[in-house]
Phi, psi and omega in degrees: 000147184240133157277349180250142157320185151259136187258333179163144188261038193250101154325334174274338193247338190296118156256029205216162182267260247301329174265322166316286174287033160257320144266081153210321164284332177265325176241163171226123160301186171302316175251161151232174169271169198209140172331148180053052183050046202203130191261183181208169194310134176238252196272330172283105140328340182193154134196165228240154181206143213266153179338310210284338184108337193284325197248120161256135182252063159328093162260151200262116163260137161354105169212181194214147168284175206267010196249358161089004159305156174272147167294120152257170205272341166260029159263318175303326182309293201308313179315287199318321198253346172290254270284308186302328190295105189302333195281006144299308178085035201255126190282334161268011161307324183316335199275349173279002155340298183314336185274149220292148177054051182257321203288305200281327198273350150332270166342350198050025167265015186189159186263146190333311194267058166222344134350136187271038150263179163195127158283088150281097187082171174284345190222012193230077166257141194254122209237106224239107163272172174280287174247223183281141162215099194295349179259357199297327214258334177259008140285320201269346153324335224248113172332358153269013183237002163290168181297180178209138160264082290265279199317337187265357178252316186276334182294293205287000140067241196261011175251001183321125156054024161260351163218200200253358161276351192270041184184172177214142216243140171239030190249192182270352140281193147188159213271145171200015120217144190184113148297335198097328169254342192250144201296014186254137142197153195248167148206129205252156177274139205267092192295002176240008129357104183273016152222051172322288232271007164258005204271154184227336153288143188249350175197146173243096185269120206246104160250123178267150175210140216260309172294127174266353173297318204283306182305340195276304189316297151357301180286296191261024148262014178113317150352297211197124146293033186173142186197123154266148210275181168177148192078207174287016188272312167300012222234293209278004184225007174293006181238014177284168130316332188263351200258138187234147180236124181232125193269118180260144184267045180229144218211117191258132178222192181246102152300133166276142145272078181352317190255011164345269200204176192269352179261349182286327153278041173259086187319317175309303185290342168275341168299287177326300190283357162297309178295326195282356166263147195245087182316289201302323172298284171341272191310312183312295197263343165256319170280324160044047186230003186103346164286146162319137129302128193250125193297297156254223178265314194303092193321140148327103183113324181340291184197169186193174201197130186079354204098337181289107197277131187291344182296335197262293203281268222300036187291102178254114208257322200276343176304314196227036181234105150021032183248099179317307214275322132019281190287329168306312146341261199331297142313325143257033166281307173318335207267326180290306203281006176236035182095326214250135153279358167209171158219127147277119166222174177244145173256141193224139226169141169336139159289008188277174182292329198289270180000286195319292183302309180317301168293303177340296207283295198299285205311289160319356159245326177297346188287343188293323198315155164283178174026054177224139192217103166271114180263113180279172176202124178258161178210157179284164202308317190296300197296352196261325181316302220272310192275335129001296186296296213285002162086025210254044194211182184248285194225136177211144191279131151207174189234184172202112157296149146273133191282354162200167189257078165227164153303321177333314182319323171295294225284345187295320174322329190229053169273130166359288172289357180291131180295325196282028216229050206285353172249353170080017177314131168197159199206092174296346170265013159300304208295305164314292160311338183266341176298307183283301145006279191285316202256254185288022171249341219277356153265356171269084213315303187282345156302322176275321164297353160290312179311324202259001175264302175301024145259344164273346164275002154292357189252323182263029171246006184231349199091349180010269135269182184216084171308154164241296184209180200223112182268159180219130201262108157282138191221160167254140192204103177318146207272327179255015173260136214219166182045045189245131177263116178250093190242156190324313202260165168104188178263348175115262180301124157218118206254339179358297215244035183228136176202183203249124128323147155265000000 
């Protein structure tokens, strides 16, 4: 069960988890992932990494598209540079940033097939960084470093991987019903798989349900071997057998929209709606679902250095804490310095129950400010993404999973030039620490882990964002469902290893 569809099978273009752990099952990299953050052998049987850290060498083992092609080392080549090629328009080309010219030829300032891949042979790819990049091997693990197939991208032309026949799969599934639109989809095992003979399920039926009362019921009539909780459900099943809590390395937070109006750039006002939230009554008394108060944007558990959860020491405590009489203040000190006696704003948030409840719960503690009038607008998971993009909103809850377990994952997002950087919130010394992070640090551990902590905290001393919470997914998971892989970061899901006890 989903609370969301699937919006889409364009490895370059897909951004949302419901499609991640979707391609994470239907496709495979070079690497795949693995419990504890540690990747293991995918379509490379081995591969190698040169002294300086810069060359990675992948050999390939014999595999087949579900269309009986062989994977070949130019099909990750071909992948790579469509997700780079600005005319994708791919909102996750950044994360191929560490390869070598991926930024200028983003920028259109060099050309696509100058891109640091190479197809040595049918079975050898060589991979040329810019620098060092110590996470590179759990990106490419990561669904936008899978392969792509050329001939099959060029047949399905502006219909490609919108529906489950319009693509072709090199994983331990492959999608064999999907419309594009419906709230349904299956993935069948995939028989050319070249570790066909471990995958032990034989079909995956996917129902999006909006209701979480309508999925309990599903569940427990047999319908469905998996349900996520939601309301008082998680309350009322913590004592099951059945019941599981999965701590996600995703961090739910609030864009302000910078050009909006002058009070939305008003730093007090952006505190003040910060201060005016009570987190733990939300999680405590509404979500009850195992999510986290969020210390910052950089998920709890992420990582650490030293012994040190980076969530502790980049800790900005007046950024996610409570203070009413505070928050009042502040607010109307905003409202004098920009002129004004009352703001009207719209909130804007998911149709979902989580979504649903979230505005509720924000319009009511922002309603304490003096002189505010919050209006809500829940919208479906696309449409709130697509005016999200296009700047069309006052203030909107969005989440970020991270895609692999460094902070950079986070913190990147809210560099000037970042596409995810949707209230336009900017800061040249962010812009620096993440610079320096990525650049003249990146080989130094403890330096970069300096860098990336005073930048998130220069982004939660100004307000940026406004964290809210860190999620934890409550599930129900039937007692004869065995080998199902979850990991925090990511796409989530790995069904590989999953089969039904008898």
């Amino acid at each position: 069960m989903e609370n969301s569809s699937l919006p889409s099978m364009d490895i370059s273009k897909a951004t949302d988890v419901v499609s991640g752990e979707t391609m994470n099952n239907t496709g495979e990299g070079l690497l795949r992932a693995g419990k504890d953050n540690k990747v293991t052998p995918g379509v490379a049987k081995s591969y190698s990494k040169s002294k300086d850290g810069k060359t990675y060498t992948f050999n390939l083992r014999k595999s087949k598209w579900s269309n009986g092609d062989q994977v070949t080392a130019k099909d990750f080549v071909y992948s790579w540079q469509r997700t780079v090629n600005p005319k994708t328009a791919s909102q996750y080309a950044y994360l191929l940033a560490p390869v070598k010219n991926a930024n200028a030829i983003m920028k259109g300032k060099e050309a696509v097939s100058n891109l640091g891949i190479k197809a040595e042979g049918n079975y050898k790819v060589v991979v040329t960084l810019t620098k060092a990049t110590n996470y590179f091997p759990s990106l490419v693990a990561s669904p936008t470093f899978f392969p792509q197939n050329k001939s099959v991208v060029n047949k399905y032309g502006s219909k490609y991987a919108t529906t489950a026949q319009a693509n072709v799969y090199n994983g331990p599934f492959k999608l064999t019903y999907w419309t594009g639109t419906s709230d349904n989809w299956t993935m069948s095992k995939n028989a050319s798989y070249w570790n066909a003979k471990n995958v032990k399920l034989k079909k995956i039926n996917f129902k999006t349900m909006k209701d979480p009362q309508t999925a309990l019921s599903q569940y427990q009539s047999g319908k469905l071997d998996a349900t996520y909780l939601s309301g008082q459900q998680p309350k009322n099943y913590k004592n099951s057998k059945e019941y599981v809590e999965r701590k996600s390395a995703g961090t739910f937070y609030l864009e302000i929209n910078q050009k909006k109006d002058s009070m939305l750039r008003n730093k007090k006002a952006r505190q003040a709606l910060s201060m005016a939230i009570n987190r733990n009554q939300f999680i405590n008394k509404v979500l009850e679902d195992g999510s986290t108060p969020a210390k910052g944007v950089v998920a709890s558990g992420l990582a650490s250095y030293k012994g040190k959860d980076f969530s502790d020491v980049a800790n900005v405590k007046s950024a996610s804490t409570q203070n009413l009489a505070q928050a009042k203040k502040l607010w109307k000190e905003a409202l004098k310095e920009t002129g004004r006696k009352s703001y009207s704003f719209t909130f804007m948030a998911d149709d979902t129950p989580a979504g649903k409840s979230a505005a509720e719960f924000l319009q009511s503690q922002w309603s304490k400010l003096p002189n505010v009038k919050v209006t809500n607008q829940n919208l479906p998971f696309k449409t709130r993404l697509s005016r999200s993009q296009n700047g069309q909103f006052d203030i909107v809850a969005t989440a970020w999973g991270a895609d692999f377990p460094d902070p950079i994952s986070f913190l990147q997002l809210f560099t000037s030039d970042n596409s995810y950087n949707n209230g336009k919130w900017t800061s040249a010394t962010y812009n620096r620490d993440i610079a320096n992070a990525n650049g003249k640090d990146a080989n130094n551990e403890g330096a970069r882990w300096n860098d990336l902590v005073d930048a998130q905290k220069t982004l939660l001393n100004d307000q940026g964002v406004i964290p809210f919470y860190q999620q934890g997914k409550a599930q129900l998971v039937k007692s004869n469902v065995k080998g199902l892989i979850y990991f925090p970061t990511g796409a989530n899901w790995d069904f590989s290893k999953t089969y039904i006890a008898k």
